[in-house]
N, C-alpha and C positions, 0 to 999 in steps of 0.2 A: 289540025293538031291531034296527036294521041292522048287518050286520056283516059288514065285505071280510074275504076270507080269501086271504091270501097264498098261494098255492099251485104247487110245484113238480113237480107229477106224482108224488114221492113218497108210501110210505105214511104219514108223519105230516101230513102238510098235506092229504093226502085226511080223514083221519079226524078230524082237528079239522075240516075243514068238515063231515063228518057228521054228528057229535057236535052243534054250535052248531044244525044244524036238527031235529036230535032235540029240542034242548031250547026250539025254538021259535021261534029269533031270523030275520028274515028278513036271509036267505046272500046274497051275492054271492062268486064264486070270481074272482080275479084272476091275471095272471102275465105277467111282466114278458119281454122280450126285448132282450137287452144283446149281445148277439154281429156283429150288422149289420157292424160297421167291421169284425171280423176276421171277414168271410167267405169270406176266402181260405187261410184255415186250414184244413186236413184233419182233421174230427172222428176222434180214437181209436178204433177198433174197442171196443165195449160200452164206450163210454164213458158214464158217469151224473152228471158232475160239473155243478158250475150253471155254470159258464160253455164255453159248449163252440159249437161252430159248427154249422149246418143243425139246426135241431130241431123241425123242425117234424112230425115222428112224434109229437115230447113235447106238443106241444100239443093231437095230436088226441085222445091220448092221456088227457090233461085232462078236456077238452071230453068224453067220452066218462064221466069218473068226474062229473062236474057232473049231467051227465043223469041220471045212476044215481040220484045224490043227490035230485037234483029244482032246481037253483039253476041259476041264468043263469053265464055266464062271458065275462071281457073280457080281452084282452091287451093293454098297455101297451109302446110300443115307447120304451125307453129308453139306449140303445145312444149317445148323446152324452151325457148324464151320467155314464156308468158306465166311459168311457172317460178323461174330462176328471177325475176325481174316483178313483176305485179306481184303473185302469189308470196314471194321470197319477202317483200315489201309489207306486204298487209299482212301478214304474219306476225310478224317482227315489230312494227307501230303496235295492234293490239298487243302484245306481252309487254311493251313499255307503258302501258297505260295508254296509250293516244291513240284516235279517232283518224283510220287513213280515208285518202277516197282513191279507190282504186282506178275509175273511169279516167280524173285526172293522169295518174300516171299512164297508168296504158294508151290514151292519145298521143301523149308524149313518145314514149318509148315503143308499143309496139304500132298501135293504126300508121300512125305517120311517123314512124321509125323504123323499128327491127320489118314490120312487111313491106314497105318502101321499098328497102333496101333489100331484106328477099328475092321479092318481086323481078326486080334490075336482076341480082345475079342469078334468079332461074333462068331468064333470056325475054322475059319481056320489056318490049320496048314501048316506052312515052315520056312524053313530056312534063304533063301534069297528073297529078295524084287528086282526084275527086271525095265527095261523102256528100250524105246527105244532113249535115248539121245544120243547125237554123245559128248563122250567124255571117260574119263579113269581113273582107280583107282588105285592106285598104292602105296604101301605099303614099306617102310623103316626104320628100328630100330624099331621097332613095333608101327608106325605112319603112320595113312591115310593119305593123299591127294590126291584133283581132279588135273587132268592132260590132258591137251590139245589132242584132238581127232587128229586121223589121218589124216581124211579129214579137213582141215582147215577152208574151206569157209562154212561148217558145225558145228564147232565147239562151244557147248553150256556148257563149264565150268564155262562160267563168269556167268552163271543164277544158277549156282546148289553152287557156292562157301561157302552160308551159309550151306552149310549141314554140322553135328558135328562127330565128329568122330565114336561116336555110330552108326551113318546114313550109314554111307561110307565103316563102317565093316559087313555092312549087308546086302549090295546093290551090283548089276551085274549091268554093262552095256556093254551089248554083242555088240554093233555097233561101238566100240572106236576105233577095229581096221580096220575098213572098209569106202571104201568112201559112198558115197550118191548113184552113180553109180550101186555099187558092190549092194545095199539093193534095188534098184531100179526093177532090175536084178531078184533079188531073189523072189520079189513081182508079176511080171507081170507070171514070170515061173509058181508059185506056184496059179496064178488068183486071188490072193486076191483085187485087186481092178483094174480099167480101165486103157490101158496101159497110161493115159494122164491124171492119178489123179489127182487135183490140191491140195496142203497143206497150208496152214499157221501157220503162230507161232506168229500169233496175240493172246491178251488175250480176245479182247471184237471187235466185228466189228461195233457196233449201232457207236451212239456217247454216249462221256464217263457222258455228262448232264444225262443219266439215268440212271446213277448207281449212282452219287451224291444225286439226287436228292434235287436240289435247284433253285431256283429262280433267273433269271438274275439279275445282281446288277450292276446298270451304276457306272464306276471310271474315273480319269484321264489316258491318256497317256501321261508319260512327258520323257524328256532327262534328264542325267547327270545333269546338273544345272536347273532343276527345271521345262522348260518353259513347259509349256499344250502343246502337238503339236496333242491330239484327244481324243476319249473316247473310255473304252471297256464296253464291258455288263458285265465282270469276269474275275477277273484273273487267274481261272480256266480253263478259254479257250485258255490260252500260255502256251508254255513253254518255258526256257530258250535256247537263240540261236535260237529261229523260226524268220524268214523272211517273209514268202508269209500271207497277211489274216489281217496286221496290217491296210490299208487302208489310210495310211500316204504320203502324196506327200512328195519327197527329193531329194538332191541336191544326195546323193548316197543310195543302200539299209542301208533302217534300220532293225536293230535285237533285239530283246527281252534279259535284259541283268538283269534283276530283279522281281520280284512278290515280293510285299510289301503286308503283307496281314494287316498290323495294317492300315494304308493309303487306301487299294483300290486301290494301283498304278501301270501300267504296264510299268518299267522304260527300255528306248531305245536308241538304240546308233549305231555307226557303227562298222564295222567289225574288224578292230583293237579293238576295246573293249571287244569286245570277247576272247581276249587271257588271258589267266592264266598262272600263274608258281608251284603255290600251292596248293595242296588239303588236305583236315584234313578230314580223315572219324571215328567215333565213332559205336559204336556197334559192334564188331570187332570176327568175328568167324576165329581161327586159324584151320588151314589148315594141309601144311607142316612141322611147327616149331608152338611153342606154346610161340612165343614171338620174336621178332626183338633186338638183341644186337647190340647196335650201330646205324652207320650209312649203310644201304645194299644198292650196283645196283641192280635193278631189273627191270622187264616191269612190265608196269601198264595199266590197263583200266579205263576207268571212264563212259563207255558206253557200250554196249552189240558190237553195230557193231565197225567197222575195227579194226584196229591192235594195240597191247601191244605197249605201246611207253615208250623211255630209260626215268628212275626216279631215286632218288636216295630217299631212303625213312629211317622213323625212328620211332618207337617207341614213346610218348610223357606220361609225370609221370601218366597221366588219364587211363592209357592205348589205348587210340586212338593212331590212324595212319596217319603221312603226307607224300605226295610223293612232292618230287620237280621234276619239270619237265624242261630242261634247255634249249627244243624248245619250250614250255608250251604248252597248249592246250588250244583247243576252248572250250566253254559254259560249261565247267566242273556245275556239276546241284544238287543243295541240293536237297537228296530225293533219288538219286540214289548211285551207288555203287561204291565205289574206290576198285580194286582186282587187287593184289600185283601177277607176276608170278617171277619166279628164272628157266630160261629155260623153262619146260614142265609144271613144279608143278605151282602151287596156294600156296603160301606161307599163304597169308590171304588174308582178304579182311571185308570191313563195310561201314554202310552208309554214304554220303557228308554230314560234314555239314559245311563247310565252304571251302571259295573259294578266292584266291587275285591274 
């Protein structure tokens, strides 16, 4: 079988492409460059995030683990869709006040999208489309869903959950059933990078002012009932649930509990105010099931880190999705993602847009 493999110079996308030629498949290594239009950006000192400016060390970089391997490698210069579509996107959530994740989108639309589909109409040819994500696919009545990686404190199903069933029947992910350990292991063996790599699963390391690119804008900082208690320069520089940086003297800590973008106002409160029972998310890609009957248990995320917490969720006539949560959670945050699991699967999952 032919098989592109996504690859980021790190060490999980190195070692799933070495793995799929271990086991026989003929490899092709691909990797994408999206940075073009912000080439005037000053790359971070040890910066390793995927979108980042000048990288062309990372590609020789690549290019160098391909050969090890033994597979050809090709770079796809995609730097106006990623711009018009991710950047266009997180732009646009922060001026509305909301909290995007760009990783989600971008799996969706360009890794196992927009380069996919590149990929085909430059003239490469295969059958499946590879990565090195710690997670699983897994197939029932003749329906895809993502499904929670083996290694757990690994596990990246809640960022890939938009992907649509077309995506999911044409995609490997060879790392699902192994821990971080086991790939860790197979990397230093093989020399592909230093035994003390450092990674990240950051998407941008600068600060995010330079991909907005806007102009501070002094507002209020107020509480619940109204009172001024300081000023921010943007309400693009909070998010929902942040603590450290508001610069407020208080009787206890204060938390970021709103972005009001019609106002200007960065609304504050304390930590009790932070709890929810409700989340309503719209845009809603089915996963497991192509639709919730009724009322279902299931875990829920409303963030990438920790754990699925018990919900009980439903269906609403718009087709959006609400989980009640009957310990509720903190900072639940328009802009990000409610993703529904049933055990292993991803049932579904879309974006917050409202919170009580």
């Amino acid at each position: 079988m032919k098989v592109l493999v996504g690859m980021s110079g790190g060490i999980d996308s190195s070692v799933a492409a070495y793995l799929l030629k271990q086991m026989g498949h003929d490899v092709m290594g691909v990797t994408m460059t999206i940075w073009s239009k912000r080439a005037h950006l000053v790359r971070p000192e040890h910066s390793t995030s995927c979108f980042a400016p000048d990288k062309r060390e990372d590609i020789l970089a690549i290019q160098k683990i391909c050969e090890k391997i033994g597979i050809p490698h090709q770079v796809l210069e995609l730097s106006d869709v990623f711009e018009d579509v991710v950047l266009a996107n997180f732009k646009s959530e922060y001026m509305d006040g909301r909290t995007p994740n760009p990783c989600v989108w971008c799996n969706a639309k360009i890794k196992f999208g927009a380069m996919v589909e590149y990929a085909r109409q430059s003239g490469l040819e295969f059958d499946k489309f590879a990565t090195g994500h710690y997670a699983r696919i897994v197939e029932q009545q003749g329906r895809y869903s993502i499904a929670r990686a083996v290694d757990r404190k690994k596990d990246q199903s809640y960022f890939l959950y938009r992907l649509n069933q077309e995506q999911l029947a044409g995609t490997l992910f060879p790392l699902g059933e192994m821990t971080k350990q086991q790939v860790r292991a197979i990397d230093v063996e093989q020399g592909f990078h230093a035994v003390y790599q450092e990674e990240s699963q950051d998407f941008y390391d600068g600060s995010y002012t330079d991909l907005l690119e806007i102009e501070d804008r002094k507002g209020k900082i107020v509480n619940q009932a109204g009172e001024v208690l300081g000023e921010h320069a943007g309400i693009w520089h909070y998010t929902i649930g942040q603590r450290k940086g508001l610069g407020i003297a208080a009787e206890r800590p204060l938390y970021v509990l709103e972005l009001r973008a019609d106002t200007n106002e960065v609304v504050v409160g304390f930590v009790e105010d932070t709890l929810q029972t409700t989340v309503t998310a719209s845009d809603v890609v089915w996963s497991a099931v192509d639709h919730l009957e009724g009322e279902r248990s299931v875990q829920a995320k409303i963030r990438s880190t920790g754990l699925p917490s018990e919900a009980t969720a439903f269906q609403n006539e718009d087709g959006s999705i609400t989980a009640v949560f009957p310990a509720g959670v903190k900072a639940a945050t328009s802009g990000q993602s409610l993703v529904l699991y049933e055990n292993e699967r991803i049932l579904c999952g879309g974006i917050i847009e409202q919170v009580r």
